[in-house]
N, C-alpha and C positions, 0 to 999 in steps of 0.2 A: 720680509717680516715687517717693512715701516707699512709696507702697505695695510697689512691687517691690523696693525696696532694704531694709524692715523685712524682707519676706518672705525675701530670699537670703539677711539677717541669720540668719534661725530656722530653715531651712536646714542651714547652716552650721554652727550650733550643734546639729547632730542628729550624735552616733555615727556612723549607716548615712551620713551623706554626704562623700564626700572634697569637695565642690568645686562650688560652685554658684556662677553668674554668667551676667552678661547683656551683650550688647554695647548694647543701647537707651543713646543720651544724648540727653534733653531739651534741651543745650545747646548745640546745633551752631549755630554760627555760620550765617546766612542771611541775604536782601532783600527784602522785602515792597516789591511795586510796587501802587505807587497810580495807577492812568487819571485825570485828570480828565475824564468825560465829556462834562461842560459845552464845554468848549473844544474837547473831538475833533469835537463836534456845529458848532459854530460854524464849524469851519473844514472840515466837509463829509468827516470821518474819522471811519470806526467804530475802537472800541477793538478789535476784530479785526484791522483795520489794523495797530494799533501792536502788538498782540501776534506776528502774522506776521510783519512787519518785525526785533522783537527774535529772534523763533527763527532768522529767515537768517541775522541776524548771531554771534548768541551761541552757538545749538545746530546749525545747521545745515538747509537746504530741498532735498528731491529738485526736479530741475529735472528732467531728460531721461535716454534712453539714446542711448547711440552705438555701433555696431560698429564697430570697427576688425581686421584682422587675422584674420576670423573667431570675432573674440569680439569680448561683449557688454558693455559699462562705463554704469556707472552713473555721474550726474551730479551734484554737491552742490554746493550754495552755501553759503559759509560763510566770515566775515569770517576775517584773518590771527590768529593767537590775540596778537601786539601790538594787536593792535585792539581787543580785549576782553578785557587782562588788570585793569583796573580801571574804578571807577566815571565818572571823569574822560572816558573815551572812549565815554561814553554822551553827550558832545556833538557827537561825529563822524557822529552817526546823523540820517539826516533819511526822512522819510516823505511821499510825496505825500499832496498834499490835492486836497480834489475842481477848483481852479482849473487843477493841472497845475504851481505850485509845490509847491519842496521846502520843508517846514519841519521844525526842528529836534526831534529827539522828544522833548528835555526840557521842550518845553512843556507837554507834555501829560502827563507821566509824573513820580514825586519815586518814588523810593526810600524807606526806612527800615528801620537794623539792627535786625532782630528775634532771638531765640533761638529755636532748637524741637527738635524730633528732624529726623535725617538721613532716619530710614527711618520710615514707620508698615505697619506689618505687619499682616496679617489672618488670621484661624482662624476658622472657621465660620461668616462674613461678619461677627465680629466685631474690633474694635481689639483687638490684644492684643499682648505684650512677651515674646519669645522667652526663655527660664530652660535655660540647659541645666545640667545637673546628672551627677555622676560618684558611685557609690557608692564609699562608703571599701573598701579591704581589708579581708578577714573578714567582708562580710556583701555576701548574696546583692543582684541587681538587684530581686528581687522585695521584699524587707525596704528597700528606698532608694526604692524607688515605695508600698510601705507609709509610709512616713514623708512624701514628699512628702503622701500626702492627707490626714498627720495635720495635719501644720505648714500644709496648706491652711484646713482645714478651723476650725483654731484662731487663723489670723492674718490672714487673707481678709476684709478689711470686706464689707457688705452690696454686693450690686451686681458682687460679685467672682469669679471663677471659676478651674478652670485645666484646661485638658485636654489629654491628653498625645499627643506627636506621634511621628513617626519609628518606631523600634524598639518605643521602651518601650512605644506606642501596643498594637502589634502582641504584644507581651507581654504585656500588660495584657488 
């Protein structure tokens, strides 16, 4: 992340740019789920199971279609959203096991608040962090795409690139 944020720095401080910025935040609030395998095994449940189970409840599962009326509806399963406004009603959830009891899916599963990005984005099937940038008044788009691949060029560690998308691509 220092990398993108030196770079908007130097940017920014070019004449030709009115306005460079990125929406990327490495900080979004997220829950890394942990399976224990060991225990999904012992009690005759793939962690596919427990993965399934959470998308019914949390994201939602196509079930069926129905006609009614001459028309066609689609069918979803999907817990109440009080059902899974918080972590706490991740003890409301149970999963068959291969006996044909229900058990509870926190045995099998622990949470932990991680940080990360919201979105990871892709350019040329590489990871990469969206810059969009505005030339200042009084200098052309072509002089603000000049300057982008200078401030590239001079502040881009090793391993680093930037290639341009959209418009400026197509003017470029």
């Amino acid at each position: 992340f220092n990398v993108v944020t030196d770079y908007i720095a130097a940017l920014n401080a070019r004449p030709e740019i009115s306005r460079a910025q990125t929406t990327f935040n490495p900080s979004f609030p997220q829950y890394m789920l942990d399976i224990d395998a060991a225990a999904c095994k012992k009690a005759g449940i793939s962690p596919s199971d427990i993965l399934s189970t959470m998308q019914g409840y949390y994201g939602g599962l196509y079930a069926s279609n129905f006609n009614s009326y001459g028309k066609m509806y689609r069918v979803m399963i999907q817990a109440e959203p009080d059902a899974t406004k918080n972590l706490e009603t991740l003890n409301s959830i149970k999963v068959r096991s291969s006996n044909g009891e229900m058990a509870p899916i926190t045995q099998f599963v622990t949470m932990k608040k991680v940080y990360g990005p919201d979105v990871i984005s892709r350019f040329n099937l590489y990871t990469s962090i969206k810059v969009m940038v505005a030339p200042a008044s009084g200098y052309t788009s072509g002089q603000a795409l000049q300057a982008i691949a200078e401030v590239a060029q001079q502040n881009l560690p090793t391993g680093f690139g930037y290639e341009l998308g959209g418009m400026a691509r197509e003017e470029a």
